[in-house]
N, C-alpha and C positions, 0 to 999 in steps of 0.2 A: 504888274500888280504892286509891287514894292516901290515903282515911281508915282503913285497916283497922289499921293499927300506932297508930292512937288507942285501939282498943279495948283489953281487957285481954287477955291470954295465953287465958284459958280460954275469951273468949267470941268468939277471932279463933280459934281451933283448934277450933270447934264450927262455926263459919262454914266453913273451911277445909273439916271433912271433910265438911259437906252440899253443897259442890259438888265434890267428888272435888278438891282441889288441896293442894299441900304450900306450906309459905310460902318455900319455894326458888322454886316453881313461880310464885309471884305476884313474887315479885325480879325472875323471868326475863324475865317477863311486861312489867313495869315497865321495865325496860331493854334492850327489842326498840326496832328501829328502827323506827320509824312507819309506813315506806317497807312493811317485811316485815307488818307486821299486815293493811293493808288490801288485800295480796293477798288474803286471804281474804275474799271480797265475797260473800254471800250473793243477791245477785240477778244475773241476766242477761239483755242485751237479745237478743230471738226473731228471728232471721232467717224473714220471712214466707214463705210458700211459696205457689207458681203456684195451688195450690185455694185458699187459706185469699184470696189478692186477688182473685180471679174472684168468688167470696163475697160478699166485702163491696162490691164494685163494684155489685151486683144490690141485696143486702141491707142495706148497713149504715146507709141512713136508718131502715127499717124496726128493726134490731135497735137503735140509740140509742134512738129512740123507744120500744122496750118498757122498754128496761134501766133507765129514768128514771120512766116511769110504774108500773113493778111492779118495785121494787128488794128487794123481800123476796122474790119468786120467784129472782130472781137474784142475789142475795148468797153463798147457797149454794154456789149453782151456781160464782161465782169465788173463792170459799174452797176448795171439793175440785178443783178446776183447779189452785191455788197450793197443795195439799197434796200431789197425784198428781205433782206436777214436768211436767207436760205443758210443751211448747214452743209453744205456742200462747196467746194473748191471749184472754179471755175473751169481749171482743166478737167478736172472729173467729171464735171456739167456737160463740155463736149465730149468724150470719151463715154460717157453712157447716151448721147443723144446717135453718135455715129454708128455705136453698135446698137443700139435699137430700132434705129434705121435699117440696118444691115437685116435682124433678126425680121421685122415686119418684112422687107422685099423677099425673102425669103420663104414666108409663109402664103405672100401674095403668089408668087409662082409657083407654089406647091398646091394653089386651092383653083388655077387654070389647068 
């Protein structure tokens, strides 16, 4: 941002309009208080909830251990977590899917 007045006129105003900004808008930009930009934080930390701990307390050796040994099954899986905005941690996301799994199989042979 601070290199853009090196360029020339035509080829800082072709920059400009492929990201939708006016070169006021880049001044303004440059002359924010530091303090005011990083309010804007793009991540947040999850306050865990009573299932997602009960989960892992049961689960989560089992769930590191796959997440380590099959990281291409589960890469996916914590890429569309982190696109969907869920509030949940991706290991916590297997670790209440393994024990819920567990709990239904459990309920199924208890209703044969």
């Amino acid at each position: 941002m601070e290199n853009i007045s090196l360029l020339d006129k035509r080829t800082r105003n072709q920059y400009l309009n492929e990201v939708n900004l006016t070169y006021d808008d880049l001044r303004d930009l440059k002359h924010k208080d530091k303090n005011e930009i990083t309010k804007h934080v793009l991540y947040t930390t999850y306050k865990p909830n009573k299932y997602g701990k009960f989960c892992n307390r049961f689960c989560e050796n089992l769930t590191l251990y796959l997440t380590k040994t099959y990281p291409e099954i589960f890469k996916p899986l914590k890429e569309n977590i982190i696109k969907s905005d869920l509030r949940i941690l991706s290991n916590t996301y297997v670790s209440m899917m393994l024990f819920t799994s567990f709990l239904f199989s459990l309920f199924i042979l208890e209703l044969k």
